[in-house]
N, CA, C and O atoms as a GROMACS GRO file, in nm:
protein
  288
    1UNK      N    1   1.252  -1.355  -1.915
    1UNK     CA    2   1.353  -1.255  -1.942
    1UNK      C    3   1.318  -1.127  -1.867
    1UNK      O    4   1.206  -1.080  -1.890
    2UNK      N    5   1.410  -1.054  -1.766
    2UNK     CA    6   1.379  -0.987  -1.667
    2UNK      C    7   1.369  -0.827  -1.846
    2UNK      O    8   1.398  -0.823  -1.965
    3UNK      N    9   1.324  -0.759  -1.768
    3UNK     CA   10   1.365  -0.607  -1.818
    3UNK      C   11   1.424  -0.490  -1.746
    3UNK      O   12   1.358  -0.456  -1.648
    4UNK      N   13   1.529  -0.422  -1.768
    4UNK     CA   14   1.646  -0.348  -1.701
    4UNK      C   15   1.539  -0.221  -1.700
    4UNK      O   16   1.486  -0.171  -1.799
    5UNK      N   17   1.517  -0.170  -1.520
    5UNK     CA   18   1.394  -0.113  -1.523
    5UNK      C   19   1.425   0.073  -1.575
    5UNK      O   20   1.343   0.165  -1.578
    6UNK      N   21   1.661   0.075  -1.632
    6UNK     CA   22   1.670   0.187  -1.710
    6UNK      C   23   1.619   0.204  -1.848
    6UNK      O   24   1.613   0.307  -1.916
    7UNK      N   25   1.572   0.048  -1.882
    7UNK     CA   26   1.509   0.114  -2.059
    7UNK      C   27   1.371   0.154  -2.043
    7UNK      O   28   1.312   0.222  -2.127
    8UNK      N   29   1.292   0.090  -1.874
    8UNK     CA   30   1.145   0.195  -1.880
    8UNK      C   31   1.143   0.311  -1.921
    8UNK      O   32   1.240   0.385  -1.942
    9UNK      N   33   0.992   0.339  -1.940
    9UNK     CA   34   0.983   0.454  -1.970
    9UNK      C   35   0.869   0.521  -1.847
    9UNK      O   36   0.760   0.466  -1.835
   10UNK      N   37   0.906   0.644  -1.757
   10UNK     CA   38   0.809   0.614  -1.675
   10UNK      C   39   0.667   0.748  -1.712
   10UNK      O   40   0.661   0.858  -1.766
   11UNK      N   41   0.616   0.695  -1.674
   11UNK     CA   42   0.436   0.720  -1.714
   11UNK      C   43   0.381   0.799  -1.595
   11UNK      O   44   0.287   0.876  -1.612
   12UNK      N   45   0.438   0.782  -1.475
   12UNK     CA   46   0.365   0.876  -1.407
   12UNK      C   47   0.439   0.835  -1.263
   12UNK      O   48   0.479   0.722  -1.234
   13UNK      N   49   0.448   0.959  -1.176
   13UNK     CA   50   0.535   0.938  -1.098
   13UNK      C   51   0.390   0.994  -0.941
   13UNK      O   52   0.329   1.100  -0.952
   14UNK      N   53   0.374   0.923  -0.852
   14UNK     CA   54   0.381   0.963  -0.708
   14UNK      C   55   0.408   1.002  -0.603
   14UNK      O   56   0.513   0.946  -0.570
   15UNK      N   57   0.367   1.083  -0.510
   15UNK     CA   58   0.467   1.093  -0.399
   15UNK      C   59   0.397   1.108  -0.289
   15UNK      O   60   0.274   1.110  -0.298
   16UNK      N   61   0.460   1.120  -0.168
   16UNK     CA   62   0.419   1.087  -0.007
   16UNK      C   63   0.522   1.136   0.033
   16UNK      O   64   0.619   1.095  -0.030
   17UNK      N   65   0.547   1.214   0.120
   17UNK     CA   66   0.641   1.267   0.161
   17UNK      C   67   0.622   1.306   0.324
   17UNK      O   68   0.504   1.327   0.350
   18UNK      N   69   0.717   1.321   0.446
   18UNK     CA   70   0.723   1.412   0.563
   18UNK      C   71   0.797   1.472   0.591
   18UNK      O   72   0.902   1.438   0.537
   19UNK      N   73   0.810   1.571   0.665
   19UNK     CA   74   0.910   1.682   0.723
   19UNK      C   75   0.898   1.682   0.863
   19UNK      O   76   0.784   1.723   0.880
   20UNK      N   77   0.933   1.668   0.939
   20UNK     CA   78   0.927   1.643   1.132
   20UNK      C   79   1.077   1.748   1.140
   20UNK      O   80   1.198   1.738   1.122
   21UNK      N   81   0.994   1.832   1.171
   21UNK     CA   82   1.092   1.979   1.243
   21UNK      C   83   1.104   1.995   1.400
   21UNK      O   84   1.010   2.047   1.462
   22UNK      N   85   1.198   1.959   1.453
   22UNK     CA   86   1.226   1.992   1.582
   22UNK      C   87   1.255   2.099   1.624
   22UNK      O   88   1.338   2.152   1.550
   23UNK      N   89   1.220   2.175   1.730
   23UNK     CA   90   1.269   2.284   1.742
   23UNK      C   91   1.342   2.307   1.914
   23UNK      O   92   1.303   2.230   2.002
   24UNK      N   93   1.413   2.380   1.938
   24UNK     CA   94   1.499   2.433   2.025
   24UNK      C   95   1.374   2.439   2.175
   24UNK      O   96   1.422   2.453   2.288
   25UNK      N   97   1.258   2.429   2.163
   25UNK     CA   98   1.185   2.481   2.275
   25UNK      C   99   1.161   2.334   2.301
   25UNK      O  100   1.096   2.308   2.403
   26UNK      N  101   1.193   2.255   2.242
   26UNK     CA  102   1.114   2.103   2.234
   26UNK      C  103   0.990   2.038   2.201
   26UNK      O  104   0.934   1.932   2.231
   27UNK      N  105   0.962   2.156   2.117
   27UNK     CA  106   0.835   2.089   2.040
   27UNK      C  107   0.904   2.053   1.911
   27UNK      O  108   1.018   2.070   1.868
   28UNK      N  109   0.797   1.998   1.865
   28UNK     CA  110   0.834   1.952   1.669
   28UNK      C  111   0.690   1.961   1.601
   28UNK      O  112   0.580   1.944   1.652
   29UNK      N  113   0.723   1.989   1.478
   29UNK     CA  114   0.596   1.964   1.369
   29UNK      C  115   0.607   1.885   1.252
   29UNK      O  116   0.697   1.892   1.168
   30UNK      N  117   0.471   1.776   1.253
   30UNK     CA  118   0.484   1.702   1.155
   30UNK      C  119   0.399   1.785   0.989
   30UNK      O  120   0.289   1.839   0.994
   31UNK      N  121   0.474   1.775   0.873
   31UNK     CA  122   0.422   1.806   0.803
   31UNK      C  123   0.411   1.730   0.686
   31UNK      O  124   0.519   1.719   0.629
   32UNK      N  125   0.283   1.653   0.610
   32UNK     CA  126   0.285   1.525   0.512
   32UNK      C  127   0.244   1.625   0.396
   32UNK      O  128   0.182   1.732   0.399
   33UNK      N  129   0.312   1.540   0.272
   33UNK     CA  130   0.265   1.604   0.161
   33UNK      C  131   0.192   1.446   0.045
   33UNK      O  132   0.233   1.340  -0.003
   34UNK      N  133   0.093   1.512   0.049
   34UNK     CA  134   0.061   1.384  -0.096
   34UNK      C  135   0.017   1.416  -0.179
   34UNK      O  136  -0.073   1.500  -0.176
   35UNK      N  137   0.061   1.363  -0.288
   35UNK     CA  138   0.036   1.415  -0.471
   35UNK      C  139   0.059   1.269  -0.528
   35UNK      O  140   0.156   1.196  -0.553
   36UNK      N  141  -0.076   1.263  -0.535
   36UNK     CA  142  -0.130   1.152  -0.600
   36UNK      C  143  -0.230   0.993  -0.536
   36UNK      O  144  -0.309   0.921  -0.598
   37UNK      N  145  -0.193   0.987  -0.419
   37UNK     CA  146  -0.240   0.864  -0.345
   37UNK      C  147  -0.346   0.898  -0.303
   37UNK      O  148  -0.351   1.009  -0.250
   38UNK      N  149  -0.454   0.826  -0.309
   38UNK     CA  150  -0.602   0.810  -0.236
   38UNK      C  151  -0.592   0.718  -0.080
   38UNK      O  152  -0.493   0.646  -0.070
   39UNK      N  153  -0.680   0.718   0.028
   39UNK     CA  154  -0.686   0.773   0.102
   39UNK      C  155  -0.675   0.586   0.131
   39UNK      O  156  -0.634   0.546   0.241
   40UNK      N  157  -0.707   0.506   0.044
   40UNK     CA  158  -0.688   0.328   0.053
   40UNK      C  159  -0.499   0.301   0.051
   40UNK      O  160  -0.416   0.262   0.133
   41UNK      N  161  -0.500   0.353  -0.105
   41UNK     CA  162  -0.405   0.317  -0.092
   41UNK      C  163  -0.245   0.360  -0.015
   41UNK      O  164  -0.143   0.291  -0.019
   42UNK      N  165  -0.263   0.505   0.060
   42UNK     CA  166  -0.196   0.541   0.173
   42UNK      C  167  -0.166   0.437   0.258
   42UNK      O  168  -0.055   0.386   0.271
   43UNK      N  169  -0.329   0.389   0.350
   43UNK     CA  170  -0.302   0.310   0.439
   43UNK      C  171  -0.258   0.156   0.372
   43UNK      O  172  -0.262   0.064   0.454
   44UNK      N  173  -0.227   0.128   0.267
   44UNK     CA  174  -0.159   0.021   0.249
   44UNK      C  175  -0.043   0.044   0.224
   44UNK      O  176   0.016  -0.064   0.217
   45UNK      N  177   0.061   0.174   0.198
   45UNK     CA  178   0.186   0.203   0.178
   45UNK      C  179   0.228   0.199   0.354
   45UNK      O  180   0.329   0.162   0.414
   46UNK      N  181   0.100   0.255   0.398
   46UNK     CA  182   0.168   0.270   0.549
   46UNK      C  183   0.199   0.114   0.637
   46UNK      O  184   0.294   0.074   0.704
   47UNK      N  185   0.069   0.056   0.599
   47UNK     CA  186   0.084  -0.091   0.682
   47UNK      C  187   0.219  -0.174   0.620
   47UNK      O  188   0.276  -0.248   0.701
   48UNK      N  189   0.267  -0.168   0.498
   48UNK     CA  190   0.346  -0.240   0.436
   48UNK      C  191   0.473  -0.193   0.482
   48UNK      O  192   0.562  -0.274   0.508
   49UNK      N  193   0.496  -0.038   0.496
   49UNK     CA  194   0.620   0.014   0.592
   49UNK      C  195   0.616  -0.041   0.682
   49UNK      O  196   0.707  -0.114   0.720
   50UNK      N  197   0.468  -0.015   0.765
   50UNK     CA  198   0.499  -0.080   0.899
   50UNK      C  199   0.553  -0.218   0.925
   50UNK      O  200   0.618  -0.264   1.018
   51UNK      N  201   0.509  -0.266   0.823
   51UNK     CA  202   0.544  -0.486   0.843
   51UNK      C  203   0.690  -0.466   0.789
   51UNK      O  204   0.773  -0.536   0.847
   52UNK      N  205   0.737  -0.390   0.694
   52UNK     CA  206   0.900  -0.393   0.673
   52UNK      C  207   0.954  -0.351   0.793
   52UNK      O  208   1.061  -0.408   0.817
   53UNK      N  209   0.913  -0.256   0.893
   53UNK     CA  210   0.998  -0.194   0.992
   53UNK      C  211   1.032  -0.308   1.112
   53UNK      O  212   1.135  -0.318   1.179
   54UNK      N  213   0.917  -0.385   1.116
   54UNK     CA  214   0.881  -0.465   1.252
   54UNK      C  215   1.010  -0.564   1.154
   54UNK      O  216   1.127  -0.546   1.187
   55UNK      N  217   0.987  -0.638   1.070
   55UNK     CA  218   1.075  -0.733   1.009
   55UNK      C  219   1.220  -0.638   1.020
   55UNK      O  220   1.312  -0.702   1.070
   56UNK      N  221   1.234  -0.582   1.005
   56UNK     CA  222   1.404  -0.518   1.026
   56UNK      C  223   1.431  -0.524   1.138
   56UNK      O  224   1.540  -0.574   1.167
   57UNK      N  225   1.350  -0.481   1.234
   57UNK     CA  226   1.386  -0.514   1.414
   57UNK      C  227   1.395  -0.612   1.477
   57UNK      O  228   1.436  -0.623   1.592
   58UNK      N  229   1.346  -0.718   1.383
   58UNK     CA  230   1.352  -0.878   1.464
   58UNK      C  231   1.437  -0.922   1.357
   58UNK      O  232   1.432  -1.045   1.357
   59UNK      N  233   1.513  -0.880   1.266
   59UNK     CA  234   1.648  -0.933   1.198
   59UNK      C  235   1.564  -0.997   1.068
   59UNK      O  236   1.637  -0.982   0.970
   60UNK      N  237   1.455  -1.052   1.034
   60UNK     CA  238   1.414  -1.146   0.921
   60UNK      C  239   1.466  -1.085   0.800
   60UNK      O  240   1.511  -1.158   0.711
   61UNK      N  241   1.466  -0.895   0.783
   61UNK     CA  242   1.533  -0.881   0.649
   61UNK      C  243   1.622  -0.748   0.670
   61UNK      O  244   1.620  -0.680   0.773
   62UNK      N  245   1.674  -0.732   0.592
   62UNK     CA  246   1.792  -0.627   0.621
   62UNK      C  247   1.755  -0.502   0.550
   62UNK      O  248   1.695  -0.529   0.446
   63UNK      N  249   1.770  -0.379   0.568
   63UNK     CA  250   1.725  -0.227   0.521
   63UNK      C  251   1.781  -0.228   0.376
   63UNK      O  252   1.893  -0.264   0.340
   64UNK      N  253   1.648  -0.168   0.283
   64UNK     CA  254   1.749  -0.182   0.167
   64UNK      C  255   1.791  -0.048   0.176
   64UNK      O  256   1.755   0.030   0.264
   65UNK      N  257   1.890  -0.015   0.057
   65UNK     CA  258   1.926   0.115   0.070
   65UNK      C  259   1.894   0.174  -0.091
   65UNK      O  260   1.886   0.296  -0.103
   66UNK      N  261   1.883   0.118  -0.169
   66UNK     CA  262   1.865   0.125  -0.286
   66UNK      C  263   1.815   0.258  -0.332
   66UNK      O  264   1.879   0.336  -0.403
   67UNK      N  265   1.674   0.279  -0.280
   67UNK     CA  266   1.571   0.445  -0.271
   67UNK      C  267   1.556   0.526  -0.132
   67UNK      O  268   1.475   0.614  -0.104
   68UNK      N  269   1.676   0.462  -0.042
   68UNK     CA  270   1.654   0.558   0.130
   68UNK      C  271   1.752   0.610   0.130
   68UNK      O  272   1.853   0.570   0.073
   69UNK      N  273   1.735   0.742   0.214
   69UNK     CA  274   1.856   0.862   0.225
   69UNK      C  275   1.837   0.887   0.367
   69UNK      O  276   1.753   0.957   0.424
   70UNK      N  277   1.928   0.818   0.414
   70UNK     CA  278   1.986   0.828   0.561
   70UNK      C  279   2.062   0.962   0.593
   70UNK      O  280   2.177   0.981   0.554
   71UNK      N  281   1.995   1.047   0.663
   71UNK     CA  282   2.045   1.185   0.729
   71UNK      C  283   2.048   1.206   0.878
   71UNK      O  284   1.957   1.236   0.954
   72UNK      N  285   2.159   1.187   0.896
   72UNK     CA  286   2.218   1.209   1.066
   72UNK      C  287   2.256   1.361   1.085
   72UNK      O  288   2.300   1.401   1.193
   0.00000   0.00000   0.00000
């Protein structure tokens, strides 16, 4: 029996975040924020992006959209 993950209750929340600012002269700056992740489990959020990204470019799975905010 699955559980509807709106009756969780959540316990503690993470984050990872970037900001990549371009600017008019043609430089840009990257800026990361982290609150909460240790320095292991980063590089396993990162490798696991990375293997979803490569799998989206060779078609095997499709982008979810579920938690991404696409800004053009």
């Amino acid at each position: 029996m699955a559980i509807e993950k709106t009756s969780l209750k959540v316990i503690k929340t993470q984050k990872w975040s970037f900001e990549l600012k371009f600017y008019e002269d043609g430089t840009s700056t990257l800026t990361r924020e982290n609150d909460g992740f240790n320095p292991l489990e980063l590089l396993g959020l990162a490798s696991k992006a990375q293997a979803e990204i490569l799998q989206q470019i060779s078609g095997i799975i499709k982008p979810t959209t579920t938690n991404r905010v696409i800004i053009e």
